[in-house]
C-alpha positions as CSV (number, residue, x, y, z in Angstrom):
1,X,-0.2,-47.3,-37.2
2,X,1.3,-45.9,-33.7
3,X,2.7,-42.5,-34.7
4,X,6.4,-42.0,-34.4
5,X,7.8,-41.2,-31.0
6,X,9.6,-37.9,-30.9
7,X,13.3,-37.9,-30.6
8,X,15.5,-37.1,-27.4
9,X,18.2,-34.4,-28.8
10,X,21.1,-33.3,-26.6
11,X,23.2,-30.0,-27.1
12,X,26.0,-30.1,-23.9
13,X,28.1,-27.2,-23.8
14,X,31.2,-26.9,-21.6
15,X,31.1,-23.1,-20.2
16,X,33.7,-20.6,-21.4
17,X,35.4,-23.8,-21.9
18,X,39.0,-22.8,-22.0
19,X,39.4,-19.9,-19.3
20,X,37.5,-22.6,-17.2
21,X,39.9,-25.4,-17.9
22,X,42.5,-22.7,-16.9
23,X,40.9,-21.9,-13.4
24,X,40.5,-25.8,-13.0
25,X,44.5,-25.9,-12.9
26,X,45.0,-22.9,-10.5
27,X,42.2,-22.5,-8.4
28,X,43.6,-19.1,-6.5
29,X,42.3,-17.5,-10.2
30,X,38.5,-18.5,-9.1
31,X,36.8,-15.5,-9.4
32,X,39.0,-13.5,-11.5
33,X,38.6,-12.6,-14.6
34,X,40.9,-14.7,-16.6
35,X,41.3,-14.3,-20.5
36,X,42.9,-16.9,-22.5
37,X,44.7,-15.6,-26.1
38,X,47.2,-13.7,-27.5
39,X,49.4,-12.0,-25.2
40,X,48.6,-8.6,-25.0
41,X,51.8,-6.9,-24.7
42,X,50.7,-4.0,-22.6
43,X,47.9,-3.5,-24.7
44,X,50.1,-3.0,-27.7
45,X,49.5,-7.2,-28.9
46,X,48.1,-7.8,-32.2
47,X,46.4,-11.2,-31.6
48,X,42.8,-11.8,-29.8
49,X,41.1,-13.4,-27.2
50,X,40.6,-17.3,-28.2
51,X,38.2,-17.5,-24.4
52,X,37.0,-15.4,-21.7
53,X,35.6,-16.5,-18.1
54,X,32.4,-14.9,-17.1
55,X,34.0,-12.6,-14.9
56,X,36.0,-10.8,-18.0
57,X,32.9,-10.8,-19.8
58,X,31.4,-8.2,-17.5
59,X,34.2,-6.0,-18.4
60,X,32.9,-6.7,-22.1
61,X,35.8,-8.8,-23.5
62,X,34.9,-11.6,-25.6
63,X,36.3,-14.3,-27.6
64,X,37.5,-13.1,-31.5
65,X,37.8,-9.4,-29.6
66,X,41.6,-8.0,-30.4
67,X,43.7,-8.8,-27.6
68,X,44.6,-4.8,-27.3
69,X,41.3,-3.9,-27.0
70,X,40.6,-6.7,-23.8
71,X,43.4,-5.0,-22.6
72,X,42.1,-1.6,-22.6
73,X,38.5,-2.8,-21.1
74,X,39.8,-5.3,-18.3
75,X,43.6,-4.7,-17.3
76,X,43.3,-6.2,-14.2
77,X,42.4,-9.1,-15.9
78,X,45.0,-12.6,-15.9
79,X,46.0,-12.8,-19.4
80,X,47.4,-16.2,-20.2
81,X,48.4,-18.4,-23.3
82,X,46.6,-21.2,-24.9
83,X,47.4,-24.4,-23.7
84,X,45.6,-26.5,-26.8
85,X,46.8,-30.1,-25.8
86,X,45.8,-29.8,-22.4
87,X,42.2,-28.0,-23.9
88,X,42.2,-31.5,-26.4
89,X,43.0,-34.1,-23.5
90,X,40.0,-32.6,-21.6
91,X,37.5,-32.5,-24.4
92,X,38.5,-36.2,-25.4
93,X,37.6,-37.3,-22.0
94,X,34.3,-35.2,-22.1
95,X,33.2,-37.0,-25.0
96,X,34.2,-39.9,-23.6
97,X,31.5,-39.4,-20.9
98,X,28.8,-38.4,-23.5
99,X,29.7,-41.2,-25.1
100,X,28.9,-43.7,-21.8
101,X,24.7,-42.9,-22.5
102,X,24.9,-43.3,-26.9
103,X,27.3,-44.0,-29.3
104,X,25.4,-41.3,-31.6
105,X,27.7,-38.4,-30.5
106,X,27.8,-35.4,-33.4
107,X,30.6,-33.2,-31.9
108,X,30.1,-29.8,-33.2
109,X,34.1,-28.6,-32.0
110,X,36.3,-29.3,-28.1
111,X,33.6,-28.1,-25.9
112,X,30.0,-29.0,-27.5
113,X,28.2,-31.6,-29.0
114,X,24.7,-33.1,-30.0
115,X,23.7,-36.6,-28.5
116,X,20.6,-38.5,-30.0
117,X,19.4,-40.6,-26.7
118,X,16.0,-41.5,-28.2
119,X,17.3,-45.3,-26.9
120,X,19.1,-44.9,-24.3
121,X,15.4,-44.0,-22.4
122,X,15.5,-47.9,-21.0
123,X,18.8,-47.6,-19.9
124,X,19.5,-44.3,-18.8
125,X,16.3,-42.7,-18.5
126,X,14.6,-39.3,-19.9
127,X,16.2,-36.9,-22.3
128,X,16.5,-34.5,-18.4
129,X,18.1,-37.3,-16.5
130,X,20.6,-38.5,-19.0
131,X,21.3,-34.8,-18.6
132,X,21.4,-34.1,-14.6
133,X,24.1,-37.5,-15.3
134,X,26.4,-36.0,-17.5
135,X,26.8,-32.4,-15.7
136,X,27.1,-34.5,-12.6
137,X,29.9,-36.3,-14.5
138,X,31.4,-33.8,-15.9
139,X,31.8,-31.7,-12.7
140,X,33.1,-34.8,-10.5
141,X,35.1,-36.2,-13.3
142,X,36.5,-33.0,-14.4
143,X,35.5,-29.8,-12.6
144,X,34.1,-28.3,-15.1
145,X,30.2,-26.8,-16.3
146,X,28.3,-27.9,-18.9
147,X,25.3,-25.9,-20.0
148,X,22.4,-28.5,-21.6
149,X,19.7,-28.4,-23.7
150,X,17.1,-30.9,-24.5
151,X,14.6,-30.9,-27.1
152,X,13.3,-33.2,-29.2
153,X,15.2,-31.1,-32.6
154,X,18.7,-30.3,-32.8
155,X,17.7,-26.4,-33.4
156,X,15.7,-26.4,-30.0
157,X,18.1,-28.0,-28.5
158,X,20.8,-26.1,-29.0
159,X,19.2,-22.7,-28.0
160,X,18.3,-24.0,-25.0
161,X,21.6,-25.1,-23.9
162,X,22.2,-21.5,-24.1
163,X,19.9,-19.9,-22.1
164,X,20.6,-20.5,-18.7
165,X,24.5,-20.0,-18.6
166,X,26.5,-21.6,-16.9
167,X,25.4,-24.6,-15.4
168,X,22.0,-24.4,-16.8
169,X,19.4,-27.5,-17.8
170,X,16.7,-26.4,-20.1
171,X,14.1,-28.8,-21.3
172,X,11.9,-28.1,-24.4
173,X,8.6,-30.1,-24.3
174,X,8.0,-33.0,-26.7
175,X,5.6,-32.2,-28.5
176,X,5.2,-29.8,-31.3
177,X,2.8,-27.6,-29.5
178,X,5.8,-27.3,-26.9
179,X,8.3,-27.0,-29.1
180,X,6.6,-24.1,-30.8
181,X,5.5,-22.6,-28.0
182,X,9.4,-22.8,-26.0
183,X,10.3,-20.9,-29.2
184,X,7.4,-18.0,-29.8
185,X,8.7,-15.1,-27.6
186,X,12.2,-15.5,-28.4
187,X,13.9,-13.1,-30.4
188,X,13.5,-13.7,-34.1
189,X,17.5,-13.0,-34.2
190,X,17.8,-16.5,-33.1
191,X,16.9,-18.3,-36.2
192,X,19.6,-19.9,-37.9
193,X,20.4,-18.3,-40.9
194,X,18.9,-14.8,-39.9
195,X,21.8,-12.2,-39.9
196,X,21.4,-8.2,-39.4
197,X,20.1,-7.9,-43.9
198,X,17.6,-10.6,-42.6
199,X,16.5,-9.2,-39.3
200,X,15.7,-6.3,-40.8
201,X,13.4,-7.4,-43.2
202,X,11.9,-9.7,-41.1
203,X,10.8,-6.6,-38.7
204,X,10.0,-4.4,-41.8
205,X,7.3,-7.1,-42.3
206,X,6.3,-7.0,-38.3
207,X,8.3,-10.4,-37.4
208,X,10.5,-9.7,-34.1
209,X,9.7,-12.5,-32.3
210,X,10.0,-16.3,-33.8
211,X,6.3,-16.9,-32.8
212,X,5.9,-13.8,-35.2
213,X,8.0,-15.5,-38.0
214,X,5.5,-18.6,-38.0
215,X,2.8,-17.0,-37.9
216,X,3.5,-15.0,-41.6
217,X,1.8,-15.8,-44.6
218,X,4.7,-18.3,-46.5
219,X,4.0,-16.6,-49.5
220,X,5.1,-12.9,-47.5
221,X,8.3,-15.0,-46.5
222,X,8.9,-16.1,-50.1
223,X,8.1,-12.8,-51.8
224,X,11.0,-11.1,-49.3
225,X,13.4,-13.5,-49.3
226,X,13.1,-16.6,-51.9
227,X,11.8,-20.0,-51.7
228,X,14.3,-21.5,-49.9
229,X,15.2,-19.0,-47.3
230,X,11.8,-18.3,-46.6
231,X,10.6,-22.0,-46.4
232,X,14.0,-22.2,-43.9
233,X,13.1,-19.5,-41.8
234,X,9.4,-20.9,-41.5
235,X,10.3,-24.5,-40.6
236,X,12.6,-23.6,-38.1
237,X,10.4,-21.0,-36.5
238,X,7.6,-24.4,-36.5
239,X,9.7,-25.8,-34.8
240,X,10.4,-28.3,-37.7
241,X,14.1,-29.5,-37.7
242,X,14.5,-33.2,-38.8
243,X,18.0,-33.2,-39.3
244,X,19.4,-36.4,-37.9
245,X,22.6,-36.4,-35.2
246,X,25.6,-37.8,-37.1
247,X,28.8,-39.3,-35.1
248,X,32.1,-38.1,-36.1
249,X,32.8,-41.7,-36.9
250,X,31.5,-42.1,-40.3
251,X,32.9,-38.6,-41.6
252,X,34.7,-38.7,-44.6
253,X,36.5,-35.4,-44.3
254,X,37.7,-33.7,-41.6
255,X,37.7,-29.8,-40.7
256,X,37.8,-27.0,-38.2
257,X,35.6,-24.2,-37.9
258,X,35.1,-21.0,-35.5
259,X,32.2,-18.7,-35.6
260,X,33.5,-15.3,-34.6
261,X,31.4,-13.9,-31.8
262,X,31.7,-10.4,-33.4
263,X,31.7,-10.5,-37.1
264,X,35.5,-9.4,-38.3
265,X,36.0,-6.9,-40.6
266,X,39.9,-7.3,-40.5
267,X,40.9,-9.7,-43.1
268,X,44.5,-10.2,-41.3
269,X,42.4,-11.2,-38.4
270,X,40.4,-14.2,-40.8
271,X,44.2,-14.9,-41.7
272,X,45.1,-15.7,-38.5
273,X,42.3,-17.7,-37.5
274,X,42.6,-19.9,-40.9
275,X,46.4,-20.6,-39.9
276,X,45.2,-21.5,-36.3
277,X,42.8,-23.9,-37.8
278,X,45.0,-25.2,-40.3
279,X,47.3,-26.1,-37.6
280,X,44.5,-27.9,-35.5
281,X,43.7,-29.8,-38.9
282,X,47.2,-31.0,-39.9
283,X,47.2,-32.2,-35.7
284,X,44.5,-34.4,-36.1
285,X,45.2,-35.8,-39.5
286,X,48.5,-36.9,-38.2
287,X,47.2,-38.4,-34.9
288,X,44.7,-40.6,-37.0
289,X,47.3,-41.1,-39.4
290,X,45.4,-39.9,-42.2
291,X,46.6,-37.3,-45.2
292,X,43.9,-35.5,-47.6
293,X,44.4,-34.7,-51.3
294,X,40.9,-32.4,-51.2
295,X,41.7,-29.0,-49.6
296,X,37.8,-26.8,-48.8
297,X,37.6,-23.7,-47.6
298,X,34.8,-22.0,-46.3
299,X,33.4,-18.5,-45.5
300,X,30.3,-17.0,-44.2
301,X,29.9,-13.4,-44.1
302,X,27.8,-11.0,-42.0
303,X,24.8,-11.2,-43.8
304,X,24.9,-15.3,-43.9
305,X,26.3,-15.5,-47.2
306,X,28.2,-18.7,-47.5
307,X,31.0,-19.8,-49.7
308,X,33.0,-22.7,-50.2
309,X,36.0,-23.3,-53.0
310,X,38.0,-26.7,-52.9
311,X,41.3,-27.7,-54.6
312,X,42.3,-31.4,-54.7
313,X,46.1,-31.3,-54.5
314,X,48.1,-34.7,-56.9
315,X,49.3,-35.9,-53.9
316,X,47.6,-36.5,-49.9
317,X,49.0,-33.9,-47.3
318,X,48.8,-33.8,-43.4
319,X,51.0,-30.8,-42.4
320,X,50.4,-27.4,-42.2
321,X,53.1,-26.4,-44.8
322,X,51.5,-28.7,-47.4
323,X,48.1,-27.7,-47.1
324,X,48.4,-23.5,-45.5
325,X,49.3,-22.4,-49.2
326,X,46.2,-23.8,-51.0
327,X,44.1,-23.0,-47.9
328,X,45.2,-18.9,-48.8
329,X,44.7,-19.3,-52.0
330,X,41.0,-20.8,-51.4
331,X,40.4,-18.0,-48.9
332,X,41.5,-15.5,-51.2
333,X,38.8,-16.5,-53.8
334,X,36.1,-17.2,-51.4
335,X,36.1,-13.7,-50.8
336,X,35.0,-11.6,-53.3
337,X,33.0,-9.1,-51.0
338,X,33.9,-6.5,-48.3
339,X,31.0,-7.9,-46.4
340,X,32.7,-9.1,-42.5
341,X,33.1,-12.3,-41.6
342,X,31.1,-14.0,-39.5
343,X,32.7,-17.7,-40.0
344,X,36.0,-19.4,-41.4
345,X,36.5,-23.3,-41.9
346,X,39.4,-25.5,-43.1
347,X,38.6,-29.7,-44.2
348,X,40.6,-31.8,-45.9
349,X,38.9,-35.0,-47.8
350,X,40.1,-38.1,-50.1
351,X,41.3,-39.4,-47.5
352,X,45.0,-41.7,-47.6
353,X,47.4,-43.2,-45.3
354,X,50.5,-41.0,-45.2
355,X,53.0,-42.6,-48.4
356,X,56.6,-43.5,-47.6
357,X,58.3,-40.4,-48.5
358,X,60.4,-41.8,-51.3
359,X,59.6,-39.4,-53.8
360,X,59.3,-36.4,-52.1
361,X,61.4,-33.4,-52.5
362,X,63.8,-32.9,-49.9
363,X,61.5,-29.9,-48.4
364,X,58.6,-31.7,-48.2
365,X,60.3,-34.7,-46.3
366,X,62.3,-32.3,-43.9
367,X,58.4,-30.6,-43.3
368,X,57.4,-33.8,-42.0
369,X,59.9,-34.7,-40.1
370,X,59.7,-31.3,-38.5
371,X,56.0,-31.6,-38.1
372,X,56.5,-34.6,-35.8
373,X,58.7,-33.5,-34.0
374,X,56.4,-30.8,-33.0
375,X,53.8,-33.5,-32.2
376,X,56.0,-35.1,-30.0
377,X,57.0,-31.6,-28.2
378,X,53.7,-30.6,-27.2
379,X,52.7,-34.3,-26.4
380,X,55.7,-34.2,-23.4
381,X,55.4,-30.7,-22.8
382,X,52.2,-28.9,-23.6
383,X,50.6,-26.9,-26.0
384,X,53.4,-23.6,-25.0
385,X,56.7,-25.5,-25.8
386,X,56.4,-24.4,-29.3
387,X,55.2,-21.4,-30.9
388,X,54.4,-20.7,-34.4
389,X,55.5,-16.7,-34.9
390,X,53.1,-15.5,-37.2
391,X,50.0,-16.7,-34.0
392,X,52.2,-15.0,-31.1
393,X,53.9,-12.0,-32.2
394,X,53.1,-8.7,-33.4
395,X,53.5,-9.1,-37.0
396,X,50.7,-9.9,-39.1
397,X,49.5,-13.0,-40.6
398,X,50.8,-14.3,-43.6
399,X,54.5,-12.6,-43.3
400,X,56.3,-15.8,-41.6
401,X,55.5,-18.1,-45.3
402,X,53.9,-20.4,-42.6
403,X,57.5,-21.7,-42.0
404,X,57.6,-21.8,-38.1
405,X,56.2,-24.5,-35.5
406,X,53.0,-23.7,-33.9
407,X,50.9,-23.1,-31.3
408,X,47.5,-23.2,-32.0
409,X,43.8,-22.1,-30.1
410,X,40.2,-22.7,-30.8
411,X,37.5,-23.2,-33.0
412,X,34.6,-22.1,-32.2
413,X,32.7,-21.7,-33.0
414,X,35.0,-23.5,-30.0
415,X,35.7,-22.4,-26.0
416,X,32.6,-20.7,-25.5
């Protein structure tokens, strides 16, 4: 029997994918460092940076960073609001190109994705010229960088896309020897699943590279850590990944998600971001005129703890006054520990088609009709013609009732 022929993964990153969409639209900014967030008021602004160009990050801002304190590190920098239609119109085109060399697209949030071109060899070539194709597209087509990584596993894959920012191409070997040895001297921090608890036990037992990782005893890795965090740390450090690239089209729930780049200690700050991605959520249900009875919540903490409460509501919901309520109340028993936060994700499942509103109260109907009308605002008009007060101004999250219209920013995990 001919052994199995490794795959061809993809992981395409757009580069600081909102500041860049900004400098795209007003060229005289090239070369400036532009931050895109909350405004900063002087440095007095309580919101943060949703996206920084490379230029602001030699200054040391970053994305998830309080908007006072990019302030206070880069003043000279152009601060400027989210424009999150125009960011969505440009990341539905750039899948569109992604999808032009395999319909198995896994988009992982606006900017970044995993392709599986394992057939699209005949076609369309290697895994590294399907890749010199779509960063050729996607600066002719939309002057923009992607960053790409191509491996024959989604984990090697996606650390290499990040290694040569921005612009870069970075091909892993096909075979496991190559796969294993692309990942040996890299810093054992680059595991998935390995946060500061975990890094420091893997160097307690001599393990700072991923090369050192594989080469421990299992048994060590299970004695520190458990069976199943030690048989995940050693796979992945094997180079062993056979999860399989899943397109969005078969989903049967839909969510948002952002990774902070600097775990958040500030629990008004997790607030904020879970209203922003509720926001996003309750957008997209409407434009695929769905509604969700099944509210999850999710939350991963510094040390890779991860924790997930759901509440299925006796009715199907797709604006952000019907679902931002259980989404607190989710949040608020997700976390029982002072730990930080390192992640924060919204989904709504069971799915319906939005019901006739016959039976609704009277609130619930004028929410609606409100909610469309804000859909068909920032359709004509942009992301900025409407605000929601609780994402913009100085008071903290959770004080408005999640009463006003809305202007939203990124996952993330989402414009870097």
């Amino acid at each position: 029997m001919d052994p199995v022929a490794p795959r061809t993964i993809l992981h395409v990153d757009l580069d600081a994918f909102y500041a860049a969409v900004e400098v795209r639209e007003r060229p005289e900014l090239a070369g400036r460092p532009v931050i895109v967030g909350a405004d900063p008021k002087g440095g007095t602004g309580r919101g943060v940076v949703s996206a920084a160009s490379y230029e602001a990050r030699r200054f040391g801002v970053h994305s998830a960073m309080p908007v006072s304190r990019a302030w206070r590190l880069c003043p000279q920098g152009v601060f400027l609001p989210t424009r999150m239609e125009l960011y969505l119109a440009v990341s539905a085109r750039f899948m569109a190109i992604l999808e032009r060399f395999t319909d198995r697209v896994e988009p992982l949030s606006v900017d970044e994705a995993f392709l599986d071109v394992t057939g699209s060899a005949r076609l369309h070539g290697d895994g590294a010229t399907i890749a010199r194709a779509i960063r050729a597209a996607v600066a002719s087509e939309e002057r923009l960088s992607a960053s790409i990584g191509v491996a024959p596993c989604k984990f090697a894959a996606k650390i290499a896309s990040d290694l040569e920012k921005p612009g870069g191409l970075v091909v892993v070997p096909p075979d496991p020897g190559g796969v294993v040895a692309f990942l040996a001297p890299l810093p054992a921090g680059r595991l998935w699943g390995v946060g500061p608890k975990t890094l420091e036990r893997l160097h307690q037992l001599g393990a700072r590279t991923i090369g050192e990782v594989a080469a421990l005893p299992l048994a060590h890795l299970r004695g520190a850590f458990g069976d199943a965090t030690a048989d995940h740390l050693h796979a992945l450090a094997r180079g062993e990944d056979a999860r399989a690239v899943e397109p969005e089209r078969a989903a049967k729930s839909l969510g948002r998600e952002h990774t902070f780049d600097v775990d958040v200690a500030d629990r008004d700050e997790v607030g904020r971001m879970l209203l922003l991605l509720v926001e996003q959520l309750a957008g997209r249900l409407r434009r695929h005129r769905l509604a969700g009875r099944t509210i999850t919540v999710k939350l991963r903490t510094a040390d890779f703890e991860t924790v997930a409460r759901a509440a299925t509501l006796p009715t199907a919901v797709d604006t952000t006054e019907a679902i931002l309520p259980t989404a607190r109340e989710l949040l608020r028993r997700c976390d029982s520990t002072r730990q930080p936060i390192r992640l924060v994700g919204v989904a709504l499942s069971h799915f319906a088609a939005p019901q006739p509103a016959l039976f609704e109260a009277r609130r619930d109907v004028q929410g609606r009709a409100l909610a469309k009308a804000v859909d068909a605002l920032r359709e004509r008009f942009g992301d900025g013609a409407v605000t929601r007060g609780a994402l913009l101004d100085s008071r903290p999250p959770g004080t408005d009732g999640g009463a006003k219209p809305a202007a939203p920013r990124r996952p993330q995990q989402a414009g870097e």
